[in-house]
TIKE-924821 format. One line per field, with one value per residue (C-alpha): chain; residue number from 1; x, y, z. Coordinates in steps of 0.02 Angstrom, whole numbers, plus 50000, padded with zeros to 5 digits. Layout:
% residues N
chain [A; ...] $
n [NUM; ...] $
u [X; ...] $
v [Y; ...] $
w [Z; ...] $
% end
This chain:
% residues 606
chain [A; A; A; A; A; A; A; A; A; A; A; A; A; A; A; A; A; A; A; A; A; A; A; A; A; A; A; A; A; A; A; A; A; A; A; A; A; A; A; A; A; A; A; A; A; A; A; A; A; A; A; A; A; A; A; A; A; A; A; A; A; A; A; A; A; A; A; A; A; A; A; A; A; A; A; A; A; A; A; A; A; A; A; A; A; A; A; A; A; A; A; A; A; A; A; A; A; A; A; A; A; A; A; A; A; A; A; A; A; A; A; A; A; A; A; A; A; A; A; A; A; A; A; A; A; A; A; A; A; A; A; A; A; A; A; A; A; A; A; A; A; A; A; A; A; A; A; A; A; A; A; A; A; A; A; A; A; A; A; A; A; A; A; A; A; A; A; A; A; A; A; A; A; A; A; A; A; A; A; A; A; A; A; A; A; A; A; A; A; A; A; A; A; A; A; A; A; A; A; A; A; A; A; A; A; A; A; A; A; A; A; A; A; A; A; A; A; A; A; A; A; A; A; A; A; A; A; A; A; A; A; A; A; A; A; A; A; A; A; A; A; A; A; A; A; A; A; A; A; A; A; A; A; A; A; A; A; A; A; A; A; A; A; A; A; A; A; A; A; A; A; A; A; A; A; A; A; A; A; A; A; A; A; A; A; A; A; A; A; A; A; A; A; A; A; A; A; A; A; A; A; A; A; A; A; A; A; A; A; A; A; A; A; A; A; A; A; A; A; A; A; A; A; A; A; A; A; A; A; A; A; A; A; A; A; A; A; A; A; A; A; A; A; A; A; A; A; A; A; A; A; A; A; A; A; A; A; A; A; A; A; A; A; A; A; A; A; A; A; A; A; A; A; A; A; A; A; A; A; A; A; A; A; A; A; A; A; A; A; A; A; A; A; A; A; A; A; A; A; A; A; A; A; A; A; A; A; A; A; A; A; A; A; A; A; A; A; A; A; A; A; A; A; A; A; A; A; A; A; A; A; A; A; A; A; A; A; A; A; A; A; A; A; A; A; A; A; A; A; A; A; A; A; A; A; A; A; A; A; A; A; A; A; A; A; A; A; A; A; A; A; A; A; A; A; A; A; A; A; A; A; A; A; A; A; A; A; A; A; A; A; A; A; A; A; A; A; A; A; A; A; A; A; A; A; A; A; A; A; A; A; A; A; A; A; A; A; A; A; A; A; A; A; A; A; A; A; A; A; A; A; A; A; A; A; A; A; A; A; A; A; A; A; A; A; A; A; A; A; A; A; A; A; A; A; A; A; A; A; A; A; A; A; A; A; A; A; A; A; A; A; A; A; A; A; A; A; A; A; A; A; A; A; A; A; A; A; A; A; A; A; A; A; A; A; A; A; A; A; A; A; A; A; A; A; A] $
n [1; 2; 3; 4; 5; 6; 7; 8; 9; 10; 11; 12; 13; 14; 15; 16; 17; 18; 19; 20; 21; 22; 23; 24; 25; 26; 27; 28; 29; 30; 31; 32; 33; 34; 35; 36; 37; 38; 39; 40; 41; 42; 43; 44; 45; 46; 47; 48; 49; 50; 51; 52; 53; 54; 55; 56; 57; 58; 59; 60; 61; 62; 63; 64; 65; 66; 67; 68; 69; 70; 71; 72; 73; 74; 75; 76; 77; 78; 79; 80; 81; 82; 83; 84; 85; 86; 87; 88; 89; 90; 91; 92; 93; 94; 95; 96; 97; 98; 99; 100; 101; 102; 103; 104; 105; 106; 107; 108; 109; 110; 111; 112; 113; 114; 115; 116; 117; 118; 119; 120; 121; 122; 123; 124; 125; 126; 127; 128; 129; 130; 131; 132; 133; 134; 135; 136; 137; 138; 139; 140; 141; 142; 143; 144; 145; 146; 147; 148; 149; 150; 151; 152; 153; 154; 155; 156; 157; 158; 159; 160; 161; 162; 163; 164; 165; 166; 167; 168; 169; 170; 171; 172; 173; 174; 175; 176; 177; 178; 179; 180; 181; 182; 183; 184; 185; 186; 187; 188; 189; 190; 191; 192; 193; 194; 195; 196; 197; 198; 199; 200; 201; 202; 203; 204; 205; 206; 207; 208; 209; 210; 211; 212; 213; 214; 215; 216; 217; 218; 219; 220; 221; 222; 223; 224; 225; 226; 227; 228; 229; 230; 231; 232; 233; 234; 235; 236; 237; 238; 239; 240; 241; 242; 243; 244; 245; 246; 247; 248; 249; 250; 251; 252; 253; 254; 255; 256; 257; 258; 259; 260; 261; 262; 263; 264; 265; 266; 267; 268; 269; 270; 271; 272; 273; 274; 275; 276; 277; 278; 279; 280; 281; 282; 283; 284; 285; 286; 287; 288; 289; 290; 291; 292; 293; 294; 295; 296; 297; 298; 299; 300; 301; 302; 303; 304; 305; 306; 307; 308; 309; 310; 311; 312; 313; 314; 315; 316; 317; 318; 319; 320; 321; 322; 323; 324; 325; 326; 327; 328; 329; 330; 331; 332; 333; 334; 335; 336; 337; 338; 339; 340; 341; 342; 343; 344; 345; 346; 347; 348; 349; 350; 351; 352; 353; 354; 355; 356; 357; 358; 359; 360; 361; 362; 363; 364; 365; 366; 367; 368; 369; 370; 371; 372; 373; 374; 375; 376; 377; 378; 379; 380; 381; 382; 383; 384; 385; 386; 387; 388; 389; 390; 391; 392; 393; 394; 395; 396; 397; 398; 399; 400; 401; 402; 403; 404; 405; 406; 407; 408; 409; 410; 411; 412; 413; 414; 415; 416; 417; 418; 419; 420; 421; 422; 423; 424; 425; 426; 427; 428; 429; 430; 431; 432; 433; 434; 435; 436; 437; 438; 439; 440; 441; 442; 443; 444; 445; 446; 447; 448; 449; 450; 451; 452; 453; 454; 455; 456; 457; 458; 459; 460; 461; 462; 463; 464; 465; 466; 467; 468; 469; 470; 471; 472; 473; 474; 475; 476; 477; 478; 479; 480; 481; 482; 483; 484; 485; 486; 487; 488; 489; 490; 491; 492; 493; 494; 495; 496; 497; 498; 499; 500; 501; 502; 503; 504; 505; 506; 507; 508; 509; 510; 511; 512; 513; 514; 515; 516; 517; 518; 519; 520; 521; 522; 523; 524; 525; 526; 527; 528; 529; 530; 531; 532; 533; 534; 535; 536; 537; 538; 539; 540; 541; 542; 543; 544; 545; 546; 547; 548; 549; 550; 551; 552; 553; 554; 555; 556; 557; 558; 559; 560; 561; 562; 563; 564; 565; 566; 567; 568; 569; 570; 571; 572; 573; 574; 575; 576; 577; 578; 579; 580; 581; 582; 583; 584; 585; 586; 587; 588; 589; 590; 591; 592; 593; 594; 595; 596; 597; 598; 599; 600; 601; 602; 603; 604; 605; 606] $
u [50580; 50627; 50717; 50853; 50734; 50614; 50767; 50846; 50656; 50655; 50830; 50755; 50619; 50718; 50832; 50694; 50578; 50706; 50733; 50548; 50479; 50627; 50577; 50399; 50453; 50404; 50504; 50594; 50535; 50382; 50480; 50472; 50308; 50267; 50350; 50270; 50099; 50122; 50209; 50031; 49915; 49853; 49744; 49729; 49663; 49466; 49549; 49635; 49497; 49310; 49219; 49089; 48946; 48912; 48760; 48693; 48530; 48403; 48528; 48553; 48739; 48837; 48919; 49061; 49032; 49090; 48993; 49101; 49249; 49386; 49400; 49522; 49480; 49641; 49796; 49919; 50090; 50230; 50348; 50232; 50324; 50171; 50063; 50070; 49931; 49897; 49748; 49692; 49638; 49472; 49510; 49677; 49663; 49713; 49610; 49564; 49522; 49413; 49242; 49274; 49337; 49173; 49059; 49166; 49148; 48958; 48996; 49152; 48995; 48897; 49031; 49092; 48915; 48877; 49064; 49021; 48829; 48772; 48596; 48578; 48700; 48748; 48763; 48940; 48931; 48896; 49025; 49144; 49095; 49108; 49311; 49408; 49367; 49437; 49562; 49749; 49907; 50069; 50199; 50318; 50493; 50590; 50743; 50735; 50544; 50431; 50334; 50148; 50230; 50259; 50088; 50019; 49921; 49760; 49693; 49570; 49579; 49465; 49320; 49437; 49561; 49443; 49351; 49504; 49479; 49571; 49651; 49791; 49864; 49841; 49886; 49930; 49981; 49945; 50071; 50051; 50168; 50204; 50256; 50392; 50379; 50192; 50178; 50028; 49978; 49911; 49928; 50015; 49920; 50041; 50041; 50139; 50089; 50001; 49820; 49707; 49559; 49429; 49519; 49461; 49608; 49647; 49788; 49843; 49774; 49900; 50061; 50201; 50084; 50135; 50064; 49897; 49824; 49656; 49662; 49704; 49597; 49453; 49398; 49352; 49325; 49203; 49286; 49247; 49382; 49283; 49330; 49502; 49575; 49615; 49718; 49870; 50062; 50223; 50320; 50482; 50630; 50693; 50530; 50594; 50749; 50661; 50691; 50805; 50958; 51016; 51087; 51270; 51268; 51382; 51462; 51394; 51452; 51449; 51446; 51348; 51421; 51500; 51449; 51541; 51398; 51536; 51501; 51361; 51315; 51356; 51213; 51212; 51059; 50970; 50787; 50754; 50647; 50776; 50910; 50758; 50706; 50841; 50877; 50935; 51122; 51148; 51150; 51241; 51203; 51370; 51390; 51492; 51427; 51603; 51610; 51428; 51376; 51225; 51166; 50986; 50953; 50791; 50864; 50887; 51048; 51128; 51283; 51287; 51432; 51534; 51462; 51509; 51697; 51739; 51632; 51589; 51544; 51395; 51229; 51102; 50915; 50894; 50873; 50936; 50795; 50658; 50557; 50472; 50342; 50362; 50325; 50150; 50144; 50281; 50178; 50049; 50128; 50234; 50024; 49972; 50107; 50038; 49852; 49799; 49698; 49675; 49484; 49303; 49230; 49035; 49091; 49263; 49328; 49517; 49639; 49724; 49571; 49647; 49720; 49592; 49604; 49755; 49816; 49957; 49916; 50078; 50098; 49903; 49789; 49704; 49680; 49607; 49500; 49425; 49404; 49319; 49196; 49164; 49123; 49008; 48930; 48889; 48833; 48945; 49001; 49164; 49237; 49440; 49576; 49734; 49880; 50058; 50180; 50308; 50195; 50139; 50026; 49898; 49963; 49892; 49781; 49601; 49455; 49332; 49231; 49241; 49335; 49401; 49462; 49566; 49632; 49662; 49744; 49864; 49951; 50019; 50157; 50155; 50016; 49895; 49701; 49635; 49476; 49415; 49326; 49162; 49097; 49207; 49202; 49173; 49207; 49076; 49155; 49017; 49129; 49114; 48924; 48923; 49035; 49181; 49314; 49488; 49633; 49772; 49958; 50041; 50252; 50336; 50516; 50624; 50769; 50828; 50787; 50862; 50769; 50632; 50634; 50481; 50408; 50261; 50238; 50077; 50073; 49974; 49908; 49732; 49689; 49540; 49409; 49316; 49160; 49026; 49066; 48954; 48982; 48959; 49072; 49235; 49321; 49297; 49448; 49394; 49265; 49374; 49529; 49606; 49795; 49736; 49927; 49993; 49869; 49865; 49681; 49633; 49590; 49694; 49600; 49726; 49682; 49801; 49771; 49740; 49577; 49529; 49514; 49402; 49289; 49293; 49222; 49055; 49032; 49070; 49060; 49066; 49204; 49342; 49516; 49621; 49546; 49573; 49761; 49780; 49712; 49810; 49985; 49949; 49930; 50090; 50180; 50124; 50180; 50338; 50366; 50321; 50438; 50580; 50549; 50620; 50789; 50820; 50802; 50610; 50638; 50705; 50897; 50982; 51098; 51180; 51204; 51039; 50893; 50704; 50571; 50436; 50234; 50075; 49950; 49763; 49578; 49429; 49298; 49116; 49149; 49048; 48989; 49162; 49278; 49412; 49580; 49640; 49833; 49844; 50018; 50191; 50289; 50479; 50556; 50391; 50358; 50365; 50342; 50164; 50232; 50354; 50249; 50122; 50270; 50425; 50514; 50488; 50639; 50745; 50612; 50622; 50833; 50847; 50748; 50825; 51016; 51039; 50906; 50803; 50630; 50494; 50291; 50270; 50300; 50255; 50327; 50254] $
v [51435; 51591; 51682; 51670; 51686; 51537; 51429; 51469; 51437; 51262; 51213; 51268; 51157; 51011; 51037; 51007; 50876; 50781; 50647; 50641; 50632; 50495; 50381; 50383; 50346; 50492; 50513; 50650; 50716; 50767; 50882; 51041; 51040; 50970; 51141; 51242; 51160; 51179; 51362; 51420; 51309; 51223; 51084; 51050; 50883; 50903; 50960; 50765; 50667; 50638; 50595; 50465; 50399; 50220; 50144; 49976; 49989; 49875; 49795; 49879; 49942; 49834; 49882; 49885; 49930; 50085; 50249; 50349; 50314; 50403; 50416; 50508; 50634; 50632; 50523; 50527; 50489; 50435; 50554; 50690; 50803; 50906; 50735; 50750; 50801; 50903; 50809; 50906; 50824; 50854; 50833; 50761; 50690; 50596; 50426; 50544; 50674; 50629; 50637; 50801; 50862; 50808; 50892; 51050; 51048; 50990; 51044; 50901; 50774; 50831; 50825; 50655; 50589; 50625; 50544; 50388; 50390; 50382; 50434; 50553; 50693; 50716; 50550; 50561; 50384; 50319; 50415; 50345; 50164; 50196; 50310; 50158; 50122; 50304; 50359; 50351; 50367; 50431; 50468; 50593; 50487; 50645; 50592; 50625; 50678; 50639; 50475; 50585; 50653; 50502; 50442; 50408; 50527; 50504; 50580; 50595; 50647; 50746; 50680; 50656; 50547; 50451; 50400; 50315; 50130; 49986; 49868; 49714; 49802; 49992; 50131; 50266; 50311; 50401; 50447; 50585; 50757; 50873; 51040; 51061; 51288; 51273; 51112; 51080; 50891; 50851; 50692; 50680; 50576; 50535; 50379; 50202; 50170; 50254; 50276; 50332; 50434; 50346; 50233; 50222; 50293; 50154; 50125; 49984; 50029; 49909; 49923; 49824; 49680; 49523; 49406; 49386; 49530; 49472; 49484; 49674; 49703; 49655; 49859; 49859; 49691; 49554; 49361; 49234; 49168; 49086; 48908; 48952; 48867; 49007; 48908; 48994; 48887; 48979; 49072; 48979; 49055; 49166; 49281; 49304; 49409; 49482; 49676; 49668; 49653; 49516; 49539; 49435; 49317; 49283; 49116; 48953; 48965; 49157; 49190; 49293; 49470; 49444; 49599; 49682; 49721; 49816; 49961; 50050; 49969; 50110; 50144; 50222; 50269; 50383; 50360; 50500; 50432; 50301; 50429; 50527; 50404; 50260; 50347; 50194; 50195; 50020; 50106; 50250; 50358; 50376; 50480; 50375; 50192; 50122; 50126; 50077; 49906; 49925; 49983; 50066; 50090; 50138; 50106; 49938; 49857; 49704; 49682; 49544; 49434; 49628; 49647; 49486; 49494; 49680; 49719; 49556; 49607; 49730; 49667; 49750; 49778; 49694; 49514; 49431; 49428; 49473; 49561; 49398; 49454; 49640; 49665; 49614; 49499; 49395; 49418; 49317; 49162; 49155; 49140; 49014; 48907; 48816; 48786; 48616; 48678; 48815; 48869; 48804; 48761; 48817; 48980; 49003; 49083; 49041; 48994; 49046; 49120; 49263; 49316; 49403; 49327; 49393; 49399; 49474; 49553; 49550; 49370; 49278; 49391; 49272; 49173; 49344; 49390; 49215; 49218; 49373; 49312; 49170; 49258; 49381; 49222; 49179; 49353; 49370; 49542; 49576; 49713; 49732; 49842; 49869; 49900; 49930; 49804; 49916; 50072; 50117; 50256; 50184; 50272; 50234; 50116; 50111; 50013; 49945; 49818; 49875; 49735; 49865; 49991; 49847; 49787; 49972; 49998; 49855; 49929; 50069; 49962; 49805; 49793; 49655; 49630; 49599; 49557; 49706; 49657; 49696; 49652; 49732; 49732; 49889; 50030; 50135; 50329; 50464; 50611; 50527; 50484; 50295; 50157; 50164; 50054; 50041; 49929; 49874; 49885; 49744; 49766; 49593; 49549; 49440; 49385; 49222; 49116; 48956; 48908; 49037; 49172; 49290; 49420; 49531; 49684; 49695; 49886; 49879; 50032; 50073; 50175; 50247; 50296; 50443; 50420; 50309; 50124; 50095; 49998; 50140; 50322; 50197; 50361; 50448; 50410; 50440; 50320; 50175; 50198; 50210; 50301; 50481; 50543; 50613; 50706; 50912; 50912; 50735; 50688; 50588; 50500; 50453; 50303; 50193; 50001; 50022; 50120; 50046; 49863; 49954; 50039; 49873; 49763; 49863; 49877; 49674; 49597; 49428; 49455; 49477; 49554; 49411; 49295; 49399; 49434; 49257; 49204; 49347; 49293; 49124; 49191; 49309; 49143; 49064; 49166; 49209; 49000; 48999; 49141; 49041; 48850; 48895; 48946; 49136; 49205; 49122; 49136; 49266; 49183; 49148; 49269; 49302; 49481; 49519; 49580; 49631; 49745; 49740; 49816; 49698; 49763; 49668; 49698; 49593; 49533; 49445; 49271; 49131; 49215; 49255; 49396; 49352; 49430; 49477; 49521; 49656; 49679; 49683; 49831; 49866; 49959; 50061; 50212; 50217; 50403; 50355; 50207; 50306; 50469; 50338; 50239; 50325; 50161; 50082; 50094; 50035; 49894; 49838; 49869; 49761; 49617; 49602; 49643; 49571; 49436; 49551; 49515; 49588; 49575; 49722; 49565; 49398; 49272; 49188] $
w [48266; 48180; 48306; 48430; 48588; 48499; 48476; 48656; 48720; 48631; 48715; 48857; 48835; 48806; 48946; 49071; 48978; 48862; 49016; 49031; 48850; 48838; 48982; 48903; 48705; 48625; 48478; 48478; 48294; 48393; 48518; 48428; 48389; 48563; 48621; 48514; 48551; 48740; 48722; 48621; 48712; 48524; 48552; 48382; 48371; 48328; 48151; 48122; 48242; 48246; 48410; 48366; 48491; 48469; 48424; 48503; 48387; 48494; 48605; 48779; 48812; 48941; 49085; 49017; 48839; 48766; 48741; 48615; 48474; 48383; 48212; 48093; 47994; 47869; 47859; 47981; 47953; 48095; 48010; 48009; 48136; 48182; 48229; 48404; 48503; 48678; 48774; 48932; 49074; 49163; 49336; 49431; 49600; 49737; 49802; 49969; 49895; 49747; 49825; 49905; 49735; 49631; 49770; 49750; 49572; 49497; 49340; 49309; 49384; 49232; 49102; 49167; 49186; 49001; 48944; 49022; 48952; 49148; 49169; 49310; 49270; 49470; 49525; 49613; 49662; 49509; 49439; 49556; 49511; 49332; 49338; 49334; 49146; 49096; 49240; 49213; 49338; 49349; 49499; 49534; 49615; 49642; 49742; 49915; 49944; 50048; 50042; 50027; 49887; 49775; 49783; 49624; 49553; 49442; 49283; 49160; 48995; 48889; 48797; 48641; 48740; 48852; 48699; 48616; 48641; 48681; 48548; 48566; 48405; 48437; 48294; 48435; 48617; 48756; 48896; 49018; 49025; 49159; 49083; 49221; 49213; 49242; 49316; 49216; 49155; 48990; 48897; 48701; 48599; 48427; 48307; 48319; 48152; 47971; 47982; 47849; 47841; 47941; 48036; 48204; 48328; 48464; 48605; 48706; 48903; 48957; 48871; 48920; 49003; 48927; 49064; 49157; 48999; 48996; 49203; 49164; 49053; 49172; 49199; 49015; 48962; 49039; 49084; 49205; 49311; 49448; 49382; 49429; 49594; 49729; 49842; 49876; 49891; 49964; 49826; 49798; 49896; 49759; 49791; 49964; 49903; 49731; 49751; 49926; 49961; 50056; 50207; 50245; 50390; 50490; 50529; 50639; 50802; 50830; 51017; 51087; 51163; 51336; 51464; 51571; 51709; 51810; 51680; 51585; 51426; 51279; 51173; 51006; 50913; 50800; 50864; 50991; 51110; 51142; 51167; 51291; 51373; 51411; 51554; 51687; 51747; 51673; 51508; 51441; 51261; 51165; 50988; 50911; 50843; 50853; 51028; 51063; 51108; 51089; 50912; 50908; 50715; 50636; 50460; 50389; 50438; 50332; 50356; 50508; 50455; 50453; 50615; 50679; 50625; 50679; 50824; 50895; 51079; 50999; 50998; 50851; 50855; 50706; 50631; 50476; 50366; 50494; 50358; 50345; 50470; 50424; 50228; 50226; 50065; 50167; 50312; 50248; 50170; 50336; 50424; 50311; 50375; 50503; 50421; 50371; 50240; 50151; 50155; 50200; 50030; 50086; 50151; 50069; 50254; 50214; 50374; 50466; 50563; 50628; 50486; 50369; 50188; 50091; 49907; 49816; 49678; 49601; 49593; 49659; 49543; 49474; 49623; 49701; 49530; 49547; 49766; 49695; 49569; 49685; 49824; 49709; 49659; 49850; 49867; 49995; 50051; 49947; 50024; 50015; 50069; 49957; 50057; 49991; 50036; 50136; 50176; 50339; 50417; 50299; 50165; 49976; 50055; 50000; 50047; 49884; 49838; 49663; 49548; 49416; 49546; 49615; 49465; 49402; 49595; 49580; 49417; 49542; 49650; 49743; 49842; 49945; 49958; 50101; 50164; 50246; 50404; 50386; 50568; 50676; 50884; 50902; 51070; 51112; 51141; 51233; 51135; 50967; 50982; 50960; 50921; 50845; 50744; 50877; 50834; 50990; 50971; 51055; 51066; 51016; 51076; 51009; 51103; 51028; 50887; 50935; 51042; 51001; 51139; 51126; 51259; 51254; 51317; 51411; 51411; 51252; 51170; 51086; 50923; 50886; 50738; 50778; 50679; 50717; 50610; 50478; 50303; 50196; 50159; 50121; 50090; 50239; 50340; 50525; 50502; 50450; 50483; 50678; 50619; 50706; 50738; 50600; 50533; 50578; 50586; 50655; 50835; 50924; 51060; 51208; 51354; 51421; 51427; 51589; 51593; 51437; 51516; 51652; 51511; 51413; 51551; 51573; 51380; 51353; 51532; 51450; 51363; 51494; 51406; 51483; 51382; 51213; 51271; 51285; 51114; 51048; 51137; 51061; 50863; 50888; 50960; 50788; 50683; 50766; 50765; 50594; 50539; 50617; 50545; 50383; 50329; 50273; 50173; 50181; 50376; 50515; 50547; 50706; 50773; 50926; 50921; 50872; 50973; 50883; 50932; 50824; 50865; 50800; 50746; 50805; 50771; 50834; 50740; 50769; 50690; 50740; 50920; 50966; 50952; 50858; 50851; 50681; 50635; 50502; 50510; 50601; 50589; 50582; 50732; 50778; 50822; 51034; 51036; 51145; 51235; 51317; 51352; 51428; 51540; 51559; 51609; 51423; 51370; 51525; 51546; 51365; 51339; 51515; 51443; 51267; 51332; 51507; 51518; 51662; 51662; 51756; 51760; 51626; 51507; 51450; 51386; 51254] $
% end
């Protein structure tokens, strides 16, 4: 730093990665050098570290075993200002895109293969079973873009930093850097504490973790956990607000809003399609949400008791607390419910039976690690999909049955297992070639919790895969997964339910639709009773002013020489783009029911 540019380059530096280096506890007597490294592109670390391959002798090397260590090659000193160290990283990726990305590139195969000590150089799949023990994450939470954009993102360091091991009491770090001109990623490797020559190098792989460790540790480190019980019990009702914000209710005895039927009803809302297509004269679209009284939000509204003092004559689409059936980890303790008991010990199917077996992996991992290990031990098929709580569109949602992916997967964010359905009903489409996954969209409306008032709308709607189903490619997304409509290149296949109860009675003439609908209508009007026996915040509250419109989510499965529905999920004020291209009248149909009691034979009450 001789110079006036260097220096002004250095402030530079440390006016756009300062934040950064400080949110990851890098000292800052590394920054200059860091800058410096980074400015001249110096990876300078074979001169202070060894890369040693490890010898088993006559014993085979486990699964899980290491194939390389670090070493030093002098002493290193924490107040060595120059002891920080650039680590580049072989590839970066997405979850969708890794596949693609080792087909593209052979050569990153071969240099991965020969990291791991995997036998047959080009083996992508086996390189994709082994990643988890060497990949590391990190997301970008810029303020204000878009969810795709925050997805975590994975990496894998050089030979030098994949081959620094794991210890409970680790001499260094490793935390990943974006050089914000370049946008590059490397990792810094720098010491906690003194080594000497010939000390091996090691770093914790799961800082911070002072609970469930050796669960964590799983992707590197064998343990059994199958004696463990798996039964899940409802959290207590502090996990119910943990990360919200609670919404303010309003008082007993709230009336309900008295209409005027001598004059429209005023509508505000931000959702388009409302505003397109509520188009009866009973209703009339106003700008202004203080003279609405109607409000149509598609944001999160809490403030009910507000709502209930100063506009007391407008009715909401929301309920208190309805994200019970909504947020998917909620979801599922709201299912379990109304079970008697909590699994079949021969063939550890868990009940409810129609909703696939679910964990949290924020709070039931080691009830899931050891439903795991137990079902490996069955040799039963152990397939999984991680969802994020409070994603939709299937976004950073992957389907495994690889233990260390999951456990590595769960370090990301909140998320669930759960049991990916393996045996699927399945449609048979002429233009895909076969027979395809499809999933059906029921809407749910709720009226009134006390007493429970819930309609459905029979007008259901169909998605589609468009790739022949088969339990293999878990990564290719038109084969598995049935969200076709936000994707520029994907094919969205359109029927209406009408046609598709036609096509479905010459493909499963024993299986008539009327009798599905009715099993379905009978586990939505379960878990719409069960999501109102408790109390909020561990159940949707009563309100007068409030109306719900919520869209389930249902695939069938072959259980037992039956189809059986299956809920996947509920989702918060859906997207009714379709239902309203498909029947015009949605709207006015659906704001009729929920604000002036009108019913009519598009729905059925359940």
């Amino acid at each position: 730093m001789d110079n006036l540019a260097d220096l002004n380059c250095f402030e530079t530096f440390l006016t756009l990665h300062a934040g950064q280096l400080k949110a990851s506890g890098v000292p800052d007597i590394y920054y200059k050098a860091l800058f410096q490294k980074v400015h001249s592109q110096i990876f300078d670390g074979g001169e202070y570290f060894q890369l040693l391959l490890l010898d088993y002798g006559d014993e085979e090397r486990g699964e899980k075993d290491p194939v390389f260590t670090v070493v030093s090659l002098q002493d290193i000193k924490t107040d060595c200002p120059n002891c920080i160290f650039l680590l580049d990283h072989q590839i970066t990726f997405k979850l969708d895109s890794i596949r693609k990305e080792l087909i593209e590139n052979p050569s990153i195969v071969h240099r991965l293969s020969s990291m791991m000590g995997l036998p047959d150089k080009y083996d992508i799949d086996n390189v994709l079973e082994s990643i988890w023990k060497y990949c590391n994450f990190y997301s970008i939470n810029a303020q204000g873009a878009p969810v795709e954009e925050t997805l975590p993102m994975w990496y894998i360091n050089d030979e030098l930093g994949s081959a620094v091991l794991h210890s409970d009491e680790p001499n260094f770090r490793i935390v990943p850097f974006i050089h914000a001109p370049t946008q590059l990623t490397y990792s810094l490797l720098y010491p906690i504490v003194d080594v000497e020559k010939g000390d091996q190098i090691t770093r914790d792989f799961i800082e911070n973790v002072m609970v469930n460790r050796e669960l964590m540790l799983l992707p590197w480190q064998e343990h059994n956990f199958s004696d463990e019980s798996f039964v899940q019990k409802e959290p207590e009702r502090s996990y119910f607000l943990q990360g919200r914000i609670e919404e303010s209710l309003p008082e007993d005895g709230t009336n309900s809003p008295i209409i005027d039927r001598n004059q429209p009803l005023k509508v505000f809302t931000d959702y388009e399609f409302v505003s397109k297509y509520l188009t009866d004269d009973v209703f009339e679209i106003v700008e202004e949400s203080e003279k609405a009284q109607i409000l149509w939000l598609t944001k999160h509204f809490k403030g009910f008791k507000e709502l209930s003092e100063e506009f007391p004559n407008t009715f909401i689409n929301q309920f208190p607390f309805e994200n019970v059936v909504t947020i998917k980890d909620i979801l599922a303790v709201v299912c379990r419910r109304s079970i008697e008991k909590h699994h079949d010990p021969e063939t550890l199917e868990t009940y409810p039976n129609w909703l696939p077996t679910t964990f949290n992996l924020k709070t039931e991992l080691k009830e899931f690690v050891s439903y795991y290990q137990q079902r490996g031990a069955k040799e039963l098929d152990n397939y999984w999909i991680i969802k994020p709580f409070n994603l939709a569109r299937s976004l950073d949602t992957t389907i495994t049955n690889n233990l260390s992916q999951i456990i590595r997967l769960s370090q990301t964010g909140p998320k669930i297992a759960q049991k990916y359905i393996s045996n699927p009903v399945l449609f048979y489409r002429p233009d895909a070639d076969g027979k395809v996954k499809f999933d059906v969209r029921y809407v749910i409306l709720l009226s009134k919790v006390k007493p429970l008032e819930v309609y459905v709308y029979k007008k259901f709607f169909l998605r589609f895969s468009n790739i022949p189903f088969s339990m293999c490619e878990f990564d290719v997304y038109e084969k598995h997964f049935t969200v076709m409509n936000y994707g520029e290149k994907l094919i969205l296949k359109h029927i209406k339910c009408e046609n598709f109860v036609n096509l479905w009675k010459e493909q499963y003439e024993n299986n008539q639709w009327d009798g599905i609908e009715d099993e379905i209508c009978s586990m939505l009007k379960q878990v719409f009773i069960n999501a109102t026996i408790e109390k909020p915040p561990c159940g949707i509250a009563d309100n007068p002013q409030s109306r719900g419109l919520y869209a389930a989510d249902i695939m069938l499965s072959h259980e037992n020489g039956k189809f059986q529905p299956k809920l996947l999920e509920i989702n918060f004020v859906p997207d009714m783009k379709r239902a309203c291209e498909y029947y015009n009248d949605c709207y006015n149909d659906i704001f009729k029911l929920l604000f002036l009691g009108e019913e009519n034979e598009v729905f059925r009450r359940i």
